[in-house]
N, C-alpha and C positions, 0 to 999 in steps of 0.2 A: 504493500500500500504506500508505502512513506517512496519506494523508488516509481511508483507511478506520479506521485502527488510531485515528486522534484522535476520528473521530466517535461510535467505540465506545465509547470513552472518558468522552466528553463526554455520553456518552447514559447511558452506565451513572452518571457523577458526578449528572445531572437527577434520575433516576432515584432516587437515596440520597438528595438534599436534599427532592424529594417526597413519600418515603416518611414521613423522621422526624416531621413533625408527628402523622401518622397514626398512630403506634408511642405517641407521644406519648399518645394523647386513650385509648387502648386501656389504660392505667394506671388503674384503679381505685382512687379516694382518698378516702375517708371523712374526713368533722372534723365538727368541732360549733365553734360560734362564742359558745357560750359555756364552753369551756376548752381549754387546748392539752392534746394526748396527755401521758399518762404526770404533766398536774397534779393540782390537787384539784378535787374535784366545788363547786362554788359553793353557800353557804351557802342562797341561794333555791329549789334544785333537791334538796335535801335532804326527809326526810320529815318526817311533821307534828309526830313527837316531836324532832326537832329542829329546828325551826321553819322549815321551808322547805315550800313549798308544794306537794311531792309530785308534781309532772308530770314530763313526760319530758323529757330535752334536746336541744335543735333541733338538728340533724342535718345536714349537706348532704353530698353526694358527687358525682363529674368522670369521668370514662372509663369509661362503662360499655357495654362492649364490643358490635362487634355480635354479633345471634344473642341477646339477653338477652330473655328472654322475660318475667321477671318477676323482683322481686328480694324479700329474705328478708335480716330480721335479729335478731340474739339480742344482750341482753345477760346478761351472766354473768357470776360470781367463782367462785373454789376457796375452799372453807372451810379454815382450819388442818385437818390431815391429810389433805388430800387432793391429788390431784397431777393436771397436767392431763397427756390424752394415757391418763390411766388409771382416774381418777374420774371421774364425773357432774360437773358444775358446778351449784352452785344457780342457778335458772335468773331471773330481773327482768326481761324481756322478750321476747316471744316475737311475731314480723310474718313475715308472711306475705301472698302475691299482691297486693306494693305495685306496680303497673301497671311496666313497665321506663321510661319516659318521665318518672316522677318522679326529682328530682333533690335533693328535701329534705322532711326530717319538720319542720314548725315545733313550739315549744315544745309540750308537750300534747298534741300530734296531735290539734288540734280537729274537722279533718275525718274524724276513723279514718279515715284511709289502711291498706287490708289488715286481714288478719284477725288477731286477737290470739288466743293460745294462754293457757295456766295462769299463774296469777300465782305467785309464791315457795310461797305456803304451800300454791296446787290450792285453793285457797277461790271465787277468782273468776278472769274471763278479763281481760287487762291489764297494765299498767305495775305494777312494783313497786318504791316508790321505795327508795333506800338510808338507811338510816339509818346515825349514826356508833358503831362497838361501844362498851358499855359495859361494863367489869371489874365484876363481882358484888361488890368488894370495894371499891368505893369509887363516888362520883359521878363521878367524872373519864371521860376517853375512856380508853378502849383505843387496842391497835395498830391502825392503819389497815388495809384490805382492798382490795385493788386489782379495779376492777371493770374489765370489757371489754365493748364493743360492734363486734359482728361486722358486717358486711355482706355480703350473696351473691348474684351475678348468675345464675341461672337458665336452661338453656337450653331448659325444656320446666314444664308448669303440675305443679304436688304435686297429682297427680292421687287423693292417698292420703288427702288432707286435706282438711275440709269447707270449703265456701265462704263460710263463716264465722267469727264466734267461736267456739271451740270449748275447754271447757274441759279435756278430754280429750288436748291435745295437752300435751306436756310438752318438755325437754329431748331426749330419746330419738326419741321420735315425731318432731320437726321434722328434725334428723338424719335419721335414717332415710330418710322422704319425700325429702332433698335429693340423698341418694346418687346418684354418679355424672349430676349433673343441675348442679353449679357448674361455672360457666365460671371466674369470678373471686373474690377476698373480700378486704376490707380490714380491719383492725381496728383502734381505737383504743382507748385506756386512760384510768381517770379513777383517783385514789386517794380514798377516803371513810373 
């Protein structure tokens, strides 16, 4: 009895050490390697009115679970008076059907990886870089605006959405389309 009750034991201890790296890798984690969450956006990733060169920021991310079919990301801020959870978010990037197998945007997304949705203004489809506020009342900066980049693991294609660029897709629309279709999301934060 007691060399049964050890081997259970010993089986089920294998078992839990097995497991965790596995539990492990199934964490999905976002960063950019050129800023830590919740710092500020680097001077060079800035828009052209503030003399940064307008592309997007390199990206990578680690446990994207299985069953991911494809993955989907937004960048976004809340404007002064609006709240998230109950406002729209102005919407700076909009990805879509970036293959599940990828594991990083590099600077610019030179290869368009996925399809891009509305830009900030609905002018064009694309990156919208941040610029830093200015108060009408003076040359100086404004308060900062804290911007977010989402990421979302997928378990079936936005079958709702063109397999392209599409300028027609917005905030709402990409939403929408994802419903009840994330597995996972991480998010990190830049201030500008």
């Amino acid at each position: 009895m007691k060399t049964s009750l050890f081997k259970f034991i010993g089986l089920a201890l294998v078992g839990f050490v097995c497991a965790s790296p596995v539990a492990a890798q199934d964490t999905l984690t976002l960063t950019s390697p050129a800023f830590s969450t919740g710092g500020a956006l680097p001077d060079d990733l800035k828009c052209h009115r503030d003399n940064g060169d307008g592309l997007s920021p390199p990206l990578a991310w680690a446990g994207v679970p299985t069953g991911t079919q494809s993955l989907a990301l937004i960048m976004y801020h809340y404007p002064k008076g609006t709240v998230e959870g109950v406002n729209p978010p102005s919407q700076y990037w909009l990805l879509w059907d970036i293959p599940a197998a990828t594991v990083s945007l590099p600077r610019g997304n030179p290869d368009s990886i996925g399809n891009e949705g509305s830009d900030k203004d609905a002018r064009a489809t694309g990156y919208t870089p941040p610029c830093s506020p200015k108060p009408w009342f003076s040359f100086g900066s404004g308060p900062q605006h804290e911007y977010f980049i989402e990421l979302f693991t997928l378990n079936a294609p936005l079958t709702t959405l063109a397999e392209h660029d599409d300028l027609s897709v917005d905030w709402a629309t990409l939403s929408a389309a994802m419903k009840d279709k994330v597995i996972a999301s991480s998010r990190i934060s830049f201030w500008n």
